[in-house]
N, C-alpha and C positions, 0 to 999 in steps of 0.2 A: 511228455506228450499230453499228459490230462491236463496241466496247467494251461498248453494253448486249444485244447477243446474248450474249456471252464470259460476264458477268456472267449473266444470264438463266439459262444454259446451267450455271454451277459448282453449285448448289444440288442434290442429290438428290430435291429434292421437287418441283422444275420438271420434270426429266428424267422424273422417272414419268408428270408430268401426260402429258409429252408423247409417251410410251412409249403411254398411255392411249388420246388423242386420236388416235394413228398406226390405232389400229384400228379408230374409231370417233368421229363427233362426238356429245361431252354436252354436257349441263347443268352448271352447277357442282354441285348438288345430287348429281348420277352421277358426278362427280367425287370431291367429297366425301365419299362411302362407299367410299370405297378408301384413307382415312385414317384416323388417329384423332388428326388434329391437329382445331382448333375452324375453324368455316365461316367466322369474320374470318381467320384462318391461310392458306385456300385462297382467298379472294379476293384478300388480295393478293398472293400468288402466279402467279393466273392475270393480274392487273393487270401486273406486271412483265413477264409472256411477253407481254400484249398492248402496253404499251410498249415492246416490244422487235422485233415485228410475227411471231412465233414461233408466236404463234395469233391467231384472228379471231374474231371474236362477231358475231350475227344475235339481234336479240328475236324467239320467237315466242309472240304473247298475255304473260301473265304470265313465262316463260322466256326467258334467252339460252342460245342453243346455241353452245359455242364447237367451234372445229376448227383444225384444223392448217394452216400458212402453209409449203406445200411449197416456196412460191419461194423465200425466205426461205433454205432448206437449199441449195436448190438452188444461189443466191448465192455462202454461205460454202464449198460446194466448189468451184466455180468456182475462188475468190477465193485457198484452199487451194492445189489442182491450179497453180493460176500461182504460187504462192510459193514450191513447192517444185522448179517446172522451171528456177526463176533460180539 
């Protein structure tokens, strides 16, 4: 699992999303307009953060709202914080 956080996490265009997502849950569409890459580009972007558990999605009606997977971070500092007290 940390290998597809690590991975998830290198891209600059993940990192915004989730710069994004840190102060607010969107839509992909909310997403989206904070790009000028095309809306297959941000999908699967947001696809790899959710294969990665980094963010979470909820349909509501025709939209998913996605949001942030605070445990997730929470984890990798943990996991961190012990790796550098050995």
């Amino acid at each position: 699992m940390l290998d597809k956080t690590i991975t998830a996490l290198s891209d600059p265009t993940r990192r915004t999303i989730l710069e994004l997502l840190k102060q607010q849950n969107l839509t992909a569409g909310e997403i989206a307009s904070n790009f000028s890459i095309s809306k297959p580009s941000i999908s699967h972007h947001l696809s790899i953060l959710k294969n990665s558990d980094l963010i979470s999605s909820v349909r509501d009606g025709q939209e998913i709202i996605y949001s942030l997977n605070v445990t997730v971070f929470d984890e990798i500092a943990v996991m961190l914080i012990d790796f550098f007290k050995k």
